[in-house]
Biopython code that builds the backbone (N, CA, C, O; Angstrom):
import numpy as np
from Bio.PDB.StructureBuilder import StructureBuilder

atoms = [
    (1, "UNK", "N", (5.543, 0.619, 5.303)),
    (1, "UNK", "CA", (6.548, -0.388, 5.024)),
    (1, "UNK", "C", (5.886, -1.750, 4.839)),
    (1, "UNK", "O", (4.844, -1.969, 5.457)),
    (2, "UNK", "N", (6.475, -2.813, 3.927)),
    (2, "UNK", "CA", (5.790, -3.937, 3.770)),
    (2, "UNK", "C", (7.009, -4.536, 4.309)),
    (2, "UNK", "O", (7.979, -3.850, 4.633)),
    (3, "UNK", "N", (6.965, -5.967, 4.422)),
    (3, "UNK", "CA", (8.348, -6.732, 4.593)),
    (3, "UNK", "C", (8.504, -7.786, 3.294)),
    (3, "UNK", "O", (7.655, -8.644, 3.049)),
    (4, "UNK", "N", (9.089, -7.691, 2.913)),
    (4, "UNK", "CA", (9.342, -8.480, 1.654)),
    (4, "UNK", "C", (10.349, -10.076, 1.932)),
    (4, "UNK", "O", (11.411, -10.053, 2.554)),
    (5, "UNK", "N", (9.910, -11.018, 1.495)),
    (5, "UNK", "CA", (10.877, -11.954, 1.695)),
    (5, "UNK", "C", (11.388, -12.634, 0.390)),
    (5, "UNK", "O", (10.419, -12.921, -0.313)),
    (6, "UNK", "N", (12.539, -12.982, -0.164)),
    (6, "UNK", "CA", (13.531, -13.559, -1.016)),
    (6, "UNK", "C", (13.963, -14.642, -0.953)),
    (6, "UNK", "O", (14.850, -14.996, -0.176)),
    (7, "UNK", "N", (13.550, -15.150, -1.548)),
    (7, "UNK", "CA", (13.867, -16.597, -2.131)),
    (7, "UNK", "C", (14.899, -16.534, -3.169)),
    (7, "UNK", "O", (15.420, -15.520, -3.635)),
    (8, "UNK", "N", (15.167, -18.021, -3.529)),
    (8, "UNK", "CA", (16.079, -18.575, -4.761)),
    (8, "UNK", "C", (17.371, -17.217, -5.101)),
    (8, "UNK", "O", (17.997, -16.606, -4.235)),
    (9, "UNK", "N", (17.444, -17.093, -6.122)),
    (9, "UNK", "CA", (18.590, -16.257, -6.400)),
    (9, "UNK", "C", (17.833, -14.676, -5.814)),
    (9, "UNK", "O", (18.721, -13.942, -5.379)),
    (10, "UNK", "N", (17.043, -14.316, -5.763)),
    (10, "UNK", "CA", (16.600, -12.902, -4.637)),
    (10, "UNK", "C", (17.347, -12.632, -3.830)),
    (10, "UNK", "O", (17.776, -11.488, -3.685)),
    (11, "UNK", "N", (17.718, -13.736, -3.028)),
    (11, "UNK", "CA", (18.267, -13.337, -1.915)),
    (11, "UNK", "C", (19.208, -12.691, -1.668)),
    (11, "UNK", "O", (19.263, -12.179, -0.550)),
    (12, "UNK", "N", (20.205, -12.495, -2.545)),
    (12, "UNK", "CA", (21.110, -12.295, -2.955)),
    (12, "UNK", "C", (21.269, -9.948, -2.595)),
    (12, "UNK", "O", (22.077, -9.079, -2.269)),
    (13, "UNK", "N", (19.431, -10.208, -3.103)),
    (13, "UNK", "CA", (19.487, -8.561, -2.318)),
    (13, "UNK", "C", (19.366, -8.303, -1.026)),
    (13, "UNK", "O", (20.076, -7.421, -0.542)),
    (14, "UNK", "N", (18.755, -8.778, -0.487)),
    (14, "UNK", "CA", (18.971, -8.348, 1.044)),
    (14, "UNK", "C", (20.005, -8.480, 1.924)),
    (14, "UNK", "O", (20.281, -9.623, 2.287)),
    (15, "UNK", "N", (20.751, -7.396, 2.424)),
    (15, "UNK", "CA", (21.677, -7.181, 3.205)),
    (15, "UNK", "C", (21.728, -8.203, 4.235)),
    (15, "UNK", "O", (20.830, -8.543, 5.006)),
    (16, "UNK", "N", (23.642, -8.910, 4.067)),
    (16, "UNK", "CA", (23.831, -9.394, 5.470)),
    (16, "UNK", "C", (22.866, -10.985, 5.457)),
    (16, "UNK", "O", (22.368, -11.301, 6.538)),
    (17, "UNK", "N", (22.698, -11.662, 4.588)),
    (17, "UNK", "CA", (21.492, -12.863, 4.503)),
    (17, "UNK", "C", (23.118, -14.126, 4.616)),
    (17, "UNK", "O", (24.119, -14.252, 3.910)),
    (18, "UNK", "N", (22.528, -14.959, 6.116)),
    (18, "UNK", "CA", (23.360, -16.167, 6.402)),
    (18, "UNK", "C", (23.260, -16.975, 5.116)),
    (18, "UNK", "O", (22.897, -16.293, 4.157)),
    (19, "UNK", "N", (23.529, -18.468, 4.815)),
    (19, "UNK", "CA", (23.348, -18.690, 3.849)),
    (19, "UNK", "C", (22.186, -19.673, 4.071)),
    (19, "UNK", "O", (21.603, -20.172, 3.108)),
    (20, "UNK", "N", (21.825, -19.970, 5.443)),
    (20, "UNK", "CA", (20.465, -20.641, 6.114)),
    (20, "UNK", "C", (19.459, -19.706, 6.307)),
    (20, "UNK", "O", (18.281, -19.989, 6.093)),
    (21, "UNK", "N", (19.844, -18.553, 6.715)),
    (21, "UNK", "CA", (18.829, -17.215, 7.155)),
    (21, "UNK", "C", (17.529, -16.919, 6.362)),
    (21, "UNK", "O", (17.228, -17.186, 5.199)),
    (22, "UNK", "N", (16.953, -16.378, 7.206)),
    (22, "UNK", "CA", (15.879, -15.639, 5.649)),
    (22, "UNK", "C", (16.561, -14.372, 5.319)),
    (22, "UNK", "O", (17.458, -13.788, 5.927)),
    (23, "UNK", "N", (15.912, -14.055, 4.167)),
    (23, "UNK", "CA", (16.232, -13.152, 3.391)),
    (23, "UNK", "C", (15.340, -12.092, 3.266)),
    (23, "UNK", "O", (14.474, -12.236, 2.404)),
    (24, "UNK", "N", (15.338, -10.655, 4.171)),
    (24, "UNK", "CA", (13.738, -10.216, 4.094)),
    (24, "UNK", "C", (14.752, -8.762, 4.079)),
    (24, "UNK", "O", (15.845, -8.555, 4.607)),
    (25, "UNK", "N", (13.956, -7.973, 3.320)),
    (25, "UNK", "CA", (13.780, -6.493, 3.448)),
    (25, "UNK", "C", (12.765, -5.588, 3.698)),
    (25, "UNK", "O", (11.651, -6.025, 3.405)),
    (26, "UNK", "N", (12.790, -4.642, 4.076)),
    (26, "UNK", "CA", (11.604, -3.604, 4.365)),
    (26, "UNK", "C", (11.444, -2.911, 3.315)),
    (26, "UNK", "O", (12.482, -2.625, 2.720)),
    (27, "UNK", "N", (10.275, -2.466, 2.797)),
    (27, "UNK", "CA", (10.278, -1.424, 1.633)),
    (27, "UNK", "C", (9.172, -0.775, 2.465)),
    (27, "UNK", "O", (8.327, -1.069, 3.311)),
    (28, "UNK", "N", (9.803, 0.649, 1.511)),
    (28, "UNK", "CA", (8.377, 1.756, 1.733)),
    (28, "UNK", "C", (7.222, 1.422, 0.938)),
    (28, "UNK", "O", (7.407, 0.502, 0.142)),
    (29, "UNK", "N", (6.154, 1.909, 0.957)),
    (29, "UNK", "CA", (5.352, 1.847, -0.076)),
    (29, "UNK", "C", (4.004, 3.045, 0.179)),
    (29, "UNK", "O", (3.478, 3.085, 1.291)),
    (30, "UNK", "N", (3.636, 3.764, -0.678)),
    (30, "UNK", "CA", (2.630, 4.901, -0.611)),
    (30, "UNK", "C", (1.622, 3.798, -1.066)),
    (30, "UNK", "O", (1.703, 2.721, -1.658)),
    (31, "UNK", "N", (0.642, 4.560, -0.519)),
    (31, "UNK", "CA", (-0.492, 4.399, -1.231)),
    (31, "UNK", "C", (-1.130, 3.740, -2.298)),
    (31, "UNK", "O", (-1.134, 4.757, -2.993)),
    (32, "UNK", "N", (-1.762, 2.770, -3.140)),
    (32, "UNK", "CA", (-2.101, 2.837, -4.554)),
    (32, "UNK", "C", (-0.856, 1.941, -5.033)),
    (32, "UNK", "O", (-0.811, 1.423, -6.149)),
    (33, "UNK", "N", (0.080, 1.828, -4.128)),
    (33, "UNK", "CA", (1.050, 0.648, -5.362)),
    (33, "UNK", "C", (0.840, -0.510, -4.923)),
    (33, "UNK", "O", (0.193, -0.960, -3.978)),
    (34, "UNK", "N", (1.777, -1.159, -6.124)),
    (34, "UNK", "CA", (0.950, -2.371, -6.741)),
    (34, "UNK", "C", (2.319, -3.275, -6.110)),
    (34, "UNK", "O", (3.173, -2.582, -5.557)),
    (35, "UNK", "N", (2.554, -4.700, -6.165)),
    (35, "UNK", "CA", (3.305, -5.274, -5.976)),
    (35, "UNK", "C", (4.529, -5.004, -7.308)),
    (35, "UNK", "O", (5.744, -4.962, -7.114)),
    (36, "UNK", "N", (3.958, -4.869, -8.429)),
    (36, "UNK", "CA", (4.831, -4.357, -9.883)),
    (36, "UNK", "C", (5.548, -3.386, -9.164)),
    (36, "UNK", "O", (6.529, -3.053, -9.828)),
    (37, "UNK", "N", (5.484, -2.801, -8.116)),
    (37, "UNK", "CA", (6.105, -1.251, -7.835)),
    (37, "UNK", "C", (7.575, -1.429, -6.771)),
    (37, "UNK", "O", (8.744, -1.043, -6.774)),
    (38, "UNK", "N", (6.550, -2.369, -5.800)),
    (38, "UNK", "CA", (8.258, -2.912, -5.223)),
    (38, "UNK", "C", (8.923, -3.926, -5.743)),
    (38, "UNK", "O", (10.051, -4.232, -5.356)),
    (39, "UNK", "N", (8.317, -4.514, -6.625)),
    (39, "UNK", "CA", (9.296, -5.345, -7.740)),
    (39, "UNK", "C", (10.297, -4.695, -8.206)),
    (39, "UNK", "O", (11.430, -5.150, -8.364)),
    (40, "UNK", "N", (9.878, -3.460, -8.478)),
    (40, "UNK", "CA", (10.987, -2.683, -9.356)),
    (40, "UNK", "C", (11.633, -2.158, -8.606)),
    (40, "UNK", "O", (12.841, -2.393, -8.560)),
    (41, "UNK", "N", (11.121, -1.402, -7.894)),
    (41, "UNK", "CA", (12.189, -0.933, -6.787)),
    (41, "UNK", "C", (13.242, -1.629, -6.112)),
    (41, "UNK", "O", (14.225, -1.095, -5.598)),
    (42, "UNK", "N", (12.920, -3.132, -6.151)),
    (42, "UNK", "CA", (14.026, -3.648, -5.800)),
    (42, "UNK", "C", (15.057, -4.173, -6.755)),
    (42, "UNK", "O", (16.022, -4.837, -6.376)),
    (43, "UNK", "N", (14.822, -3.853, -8.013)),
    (43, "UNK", "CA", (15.672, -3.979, -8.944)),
    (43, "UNK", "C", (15.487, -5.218, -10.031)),
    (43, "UNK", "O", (16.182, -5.594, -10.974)),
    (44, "UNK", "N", (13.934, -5.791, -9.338)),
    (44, "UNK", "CA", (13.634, -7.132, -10.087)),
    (44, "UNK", "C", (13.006, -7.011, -11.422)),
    (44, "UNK", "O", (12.036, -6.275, -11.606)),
    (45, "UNK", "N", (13.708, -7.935, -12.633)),
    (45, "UNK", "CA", (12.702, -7.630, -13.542)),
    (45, "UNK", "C", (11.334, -8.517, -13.565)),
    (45, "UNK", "O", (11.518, -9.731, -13.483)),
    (46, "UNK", "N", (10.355, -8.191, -13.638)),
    (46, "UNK", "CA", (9.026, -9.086, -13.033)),
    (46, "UNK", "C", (8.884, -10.132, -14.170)),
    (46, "UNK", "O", (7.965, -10.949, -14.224)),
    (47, "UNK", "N", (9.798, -10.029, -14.988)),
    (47, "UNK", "CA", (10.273, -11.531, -16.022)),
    (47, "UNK", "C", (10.840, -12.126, -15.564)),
    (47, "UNK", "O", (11.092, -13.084, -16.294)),
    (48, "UNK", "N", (11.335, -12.200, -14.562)),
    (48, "UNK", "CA", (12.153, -13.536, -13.923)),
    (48, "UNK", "C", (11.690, -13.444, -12.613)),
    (48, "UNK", "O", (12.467, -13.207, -11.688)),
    (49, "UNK", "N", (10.372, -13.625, -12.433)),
    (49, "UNK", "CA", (9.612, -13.923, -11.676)),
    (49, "UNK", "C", (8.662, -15.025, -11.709)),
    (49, "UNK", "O", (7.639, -14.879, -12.379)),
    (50, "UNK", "N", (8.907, -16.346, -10.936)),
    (50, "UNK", "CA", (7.813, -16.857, -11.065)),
    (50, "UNK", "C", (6.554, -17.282, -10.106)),
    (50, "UNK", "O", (5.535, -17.695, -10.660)),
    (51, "UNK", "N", (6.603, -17.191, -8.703)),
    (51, "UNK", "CA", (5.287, -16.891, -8.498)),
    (51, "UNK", "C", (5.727, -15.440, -7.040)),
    (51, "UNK", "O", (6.823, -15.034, -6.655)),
    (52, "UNK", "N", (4.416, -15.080, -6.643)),
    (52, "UNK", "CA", (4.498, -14.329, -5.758)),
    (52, "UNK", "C", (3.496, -14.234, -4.348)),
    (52, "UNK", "O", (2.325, -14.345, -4.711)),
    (53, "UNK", "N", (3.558, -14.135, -3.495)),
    (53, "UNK", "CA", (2.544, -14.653, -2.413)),
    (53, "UNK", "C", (2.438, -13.222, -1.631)),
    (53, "UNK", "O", (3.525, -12.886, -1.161)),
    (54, "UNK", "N", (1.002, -11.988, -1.303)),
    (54, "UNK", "CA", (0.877, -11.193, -0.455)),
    (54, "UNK", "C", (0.280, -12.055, 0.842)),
    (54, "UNK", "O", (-0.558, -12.956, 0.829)),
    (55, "UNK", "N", (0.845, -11.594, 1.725)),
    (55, "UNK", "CA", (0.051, -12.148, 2.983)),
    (55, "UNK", "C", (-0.832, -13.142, 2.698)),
    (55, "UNK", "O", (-2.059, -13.050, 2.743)),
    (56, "UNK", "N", (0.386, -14.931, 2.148)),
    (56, "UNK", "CA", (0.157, -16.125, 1.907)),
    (56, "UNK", "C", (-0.602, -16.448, 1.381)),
    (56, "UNK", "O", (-1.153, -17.538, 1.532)),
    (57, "UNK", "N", (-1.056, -15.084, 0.095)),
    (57, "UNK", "CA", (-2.170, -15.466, -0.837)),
    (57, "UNK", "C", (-1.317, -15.803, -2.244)),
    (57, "UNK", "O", (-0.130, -15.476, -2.249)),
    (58, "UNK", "N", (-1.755, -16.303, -3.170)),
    (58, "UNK", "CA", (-0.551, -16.260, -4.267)),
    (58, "UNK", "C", (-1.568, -15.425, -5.276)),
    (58, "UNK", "O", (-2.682, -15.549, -5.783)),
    (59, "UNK", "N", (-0.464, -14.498, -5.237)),
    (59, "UNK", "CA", (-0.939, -13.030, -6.292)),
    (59, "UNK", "C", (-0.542, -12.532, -7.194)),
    (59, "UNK", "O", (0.677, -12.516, -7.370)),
    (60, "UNK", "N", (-1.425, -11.925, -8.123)),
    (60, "UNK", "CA", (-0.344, -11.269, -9.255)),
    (60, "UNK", "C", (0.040, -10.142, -9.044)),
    (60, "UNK", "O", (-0.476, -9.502, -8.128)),
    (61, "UNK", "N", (1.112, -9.561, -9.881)),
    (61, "UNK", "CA", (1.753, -8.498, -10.098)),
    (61, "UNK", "C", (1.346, -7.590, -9.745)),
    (61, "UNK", "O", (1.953, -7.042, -8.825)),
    (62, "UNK", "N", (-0.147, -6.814, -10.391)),
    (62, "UNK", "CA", (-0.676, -5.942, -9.829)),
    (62, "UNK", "C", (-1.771, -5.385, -9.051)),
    (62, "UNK", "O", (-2.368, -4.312, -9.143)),
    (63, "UNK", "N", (-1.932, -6.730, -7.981)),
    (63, "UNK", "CA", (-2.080, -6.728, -6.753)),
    (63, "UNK", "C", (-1.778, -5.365, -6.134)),
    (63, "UNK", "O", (-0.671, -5.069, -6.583)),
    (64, "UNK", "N", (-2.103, -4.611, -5.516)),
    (64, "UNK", "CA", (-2.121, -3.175, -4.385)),
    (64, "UNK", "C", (-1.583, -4.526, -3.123)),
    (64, "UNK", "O", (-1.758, -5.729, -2.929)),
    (65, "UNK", "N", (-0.819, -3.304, -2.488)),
    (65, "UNK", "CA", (0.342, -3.475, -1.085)),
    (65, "UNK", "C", (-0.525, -2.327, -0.229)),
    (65, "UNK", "O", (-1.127, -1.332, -0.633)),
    (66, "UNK", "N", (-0.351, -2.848, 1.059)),
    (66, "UNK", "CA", (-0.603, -1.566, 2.302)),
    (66, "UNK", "C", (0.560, -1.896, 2.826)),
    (66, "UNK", "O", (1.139, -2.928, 2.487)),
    (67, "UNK", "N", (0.983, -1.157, 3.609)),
    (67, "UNK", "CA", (1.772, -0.678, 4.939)),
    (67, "UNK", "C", (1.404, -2.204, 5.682)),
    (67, "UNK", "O", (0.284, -2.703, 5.789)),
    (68, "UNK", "N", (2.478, -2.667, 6.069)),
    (68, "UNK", "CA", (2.250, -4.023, 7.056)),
    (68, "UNK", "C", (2.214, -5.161, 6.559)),
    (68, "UNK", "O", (2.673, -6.133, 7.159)),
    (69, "UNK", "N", (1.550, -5.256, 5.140)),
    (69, "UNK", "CA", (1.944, -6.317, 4.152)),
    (69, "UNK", "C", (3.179, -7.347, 4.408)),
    (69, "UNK", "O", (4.154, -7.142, 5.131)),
    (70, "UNK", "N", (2.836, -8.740, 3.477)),
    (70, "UNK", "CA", (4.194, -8.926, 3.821)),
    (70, "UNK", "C", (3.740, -9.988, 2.350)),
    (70, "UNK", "O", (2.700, -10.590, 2.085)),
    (71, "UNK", "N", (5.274, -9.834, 1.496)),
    (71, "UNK", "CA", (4.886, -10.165, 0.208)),
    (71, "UNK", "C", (6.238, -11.730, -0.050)),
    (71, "UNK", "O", (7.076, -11.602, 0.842)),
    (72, "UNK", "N", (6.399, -12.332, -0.479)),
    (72, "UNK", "CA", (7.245, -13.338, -1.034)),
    (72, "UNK", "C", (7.180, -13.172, -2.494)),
    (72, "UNK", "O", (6.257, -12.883, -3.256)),
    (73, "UNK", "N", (8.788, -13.516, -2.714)),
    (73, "UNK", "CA", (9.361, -13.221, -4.572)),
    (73, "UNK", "C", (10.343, -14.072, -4.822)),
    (73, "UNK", "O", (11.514, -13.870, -4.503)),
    (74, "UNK", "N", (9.707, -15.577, -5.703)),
    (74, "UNK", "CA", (10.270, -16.533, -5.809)),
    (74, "UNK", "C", (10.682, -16.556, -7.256)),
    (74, "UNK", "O", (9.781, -16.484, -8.092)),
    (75, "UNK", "N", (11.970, -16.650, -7.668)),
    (75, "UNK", "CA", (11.964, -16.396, -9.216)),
    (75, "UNK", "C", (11.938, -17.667, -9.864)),
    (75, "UNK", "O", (11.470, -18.650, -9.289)),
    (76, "UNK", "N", (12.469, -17.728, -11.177)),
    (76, "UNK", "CA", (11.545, -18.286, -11.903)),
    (76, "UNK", "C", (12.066, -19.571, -12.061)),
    (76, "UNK", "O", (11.205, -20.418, -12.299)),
    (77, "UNK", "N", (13.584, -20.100, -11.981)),
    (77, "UNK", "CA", (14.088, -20.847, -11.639)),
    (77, "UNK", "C", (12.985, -22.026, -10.276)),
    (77, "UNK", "O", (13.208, -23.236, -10.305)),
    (78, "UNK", "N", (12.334, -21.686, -9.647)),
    (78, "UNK", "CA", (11.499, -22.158, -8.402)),
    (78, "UNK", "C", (9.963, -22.258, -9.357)),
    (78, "UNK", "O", (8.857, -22.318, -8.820)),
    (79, "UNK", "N", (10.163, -22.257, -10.680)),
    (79, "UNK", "CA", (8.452, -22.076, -10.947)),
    (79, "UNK", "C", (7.986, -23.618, -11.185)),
    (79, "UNK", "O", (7.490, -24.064, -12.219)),
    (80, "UNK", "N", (8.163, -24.072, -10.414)),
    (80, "UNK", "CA", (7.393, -25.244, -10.133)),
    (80, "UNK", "C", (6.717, -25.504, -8.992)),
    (80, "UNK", "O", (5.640, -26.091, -8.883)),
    (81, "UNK", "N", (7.332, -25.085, -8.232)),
    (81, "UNK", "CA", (7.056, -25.164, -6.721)),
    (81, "UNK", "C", (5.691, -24.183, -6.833)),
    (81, "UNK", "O", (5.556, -23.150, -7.489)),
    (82, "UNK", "N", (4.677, -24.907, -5.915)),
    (82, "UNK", "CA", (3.234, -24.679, -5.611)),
    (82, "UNK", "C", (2.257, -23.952, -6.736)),
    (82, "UNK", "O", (1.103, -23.935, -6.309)),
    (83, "UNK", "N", (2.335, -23.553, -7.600)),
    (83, "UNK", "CA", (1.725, -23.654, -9.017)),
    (83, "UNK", "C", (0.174, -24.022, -8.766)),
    (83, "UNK", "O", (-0.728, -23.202, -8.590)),
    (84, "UNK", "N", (0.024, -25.772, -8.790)),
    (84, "UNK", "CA", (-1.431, -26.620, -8.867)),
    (84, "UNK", "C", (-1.651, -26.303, -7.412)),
    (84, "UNK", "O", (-2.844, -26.550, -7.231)),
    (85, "UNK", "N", (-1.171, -25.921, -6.375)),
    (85, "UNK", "CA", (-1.096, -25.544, -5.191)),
    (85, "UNK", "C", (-1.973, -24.572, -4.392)),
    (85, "UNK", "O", (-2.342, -24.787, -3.237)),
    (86, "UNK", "N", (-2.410, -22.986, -5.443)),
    (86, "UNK", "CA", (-2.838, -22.125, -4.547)),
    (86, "UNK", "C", (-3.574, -21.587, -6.091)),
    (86, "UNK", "O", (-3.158, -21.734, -7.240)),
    (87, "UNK", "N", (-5.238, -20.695, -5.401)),
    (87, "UNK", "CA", (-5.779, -20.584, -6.379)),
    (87, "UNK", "C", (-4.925, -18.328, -6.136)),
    (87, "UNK", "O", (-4.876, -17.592, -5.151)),
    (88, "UNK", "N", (-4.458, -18.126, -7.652)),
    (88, "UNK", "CA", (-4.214, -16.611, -7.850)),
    (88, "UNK", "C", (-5.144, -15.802, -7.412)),
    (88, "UNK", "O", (-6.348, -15.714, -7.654)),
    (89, "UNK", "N", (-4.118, -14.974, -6.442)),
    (89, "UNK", "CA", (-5.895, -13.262, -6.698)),
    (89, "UNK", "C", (-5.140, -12.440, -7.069)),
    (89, "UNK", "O", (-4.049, -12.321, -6.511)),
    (90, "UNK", "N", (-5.551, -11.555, -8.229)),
    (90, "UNK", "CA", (-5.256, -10.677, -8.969)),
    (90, "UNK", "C", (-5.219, -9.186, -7.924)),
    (90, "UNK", "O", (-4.938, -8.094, -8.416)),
]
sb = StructureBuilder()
sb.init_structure("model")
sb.init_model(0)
sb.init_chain("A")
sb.init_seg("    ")
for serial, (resi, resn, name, xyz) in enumerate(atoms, 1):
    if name == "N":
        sb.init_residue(resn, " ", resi, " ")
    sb.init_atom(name, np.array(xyz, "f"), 0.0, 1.0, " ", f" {name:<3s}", serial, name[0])
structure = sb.get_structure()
């Protein structure tokens, strides 16, 4: 399981989210997947995505997830925010 957290209009998927609360879900994840994998699984299209952070790194798409992970999915509406900010790891 990773824990996923939701931002901006995201939030909107995770069950039961106050309107102050965070917004976090659990996903499964095997082996070998990529952040592209629980993107989709959660129903996101990774086009209206604009940045993404694994364990407070800012990463791309197909970045590999383990078990324990914990990923942030800020869409694209927010793509300004931290940008010149954090250097990407692929």
């Amino acid at each position: 399981m990773i824990e996923v957290h939701l931002y901006g209009r995201f939030r909107q998927l995770a069950p039961n989210t106050a309107t102050l609360g965070e917004a976090i879900v659990s996903v499964p994840v095997d082996e070998g997947e990529t952040i592209e994998t629980v993107v989709r699984r959660l129903g996101i299209d990774p086009n209206e995505i604009s940045h993404l952070f694994l364990n407070a790194e800012y990463s791309g798409i197909h970045r590999r997830v383990n078990s324990g992970d914990r990923l942030g999915i800020f869409p694209r509406e927010m793509g300004l925010l931290y940008r010149q900010y954090f250097p990407k790891i692929e």
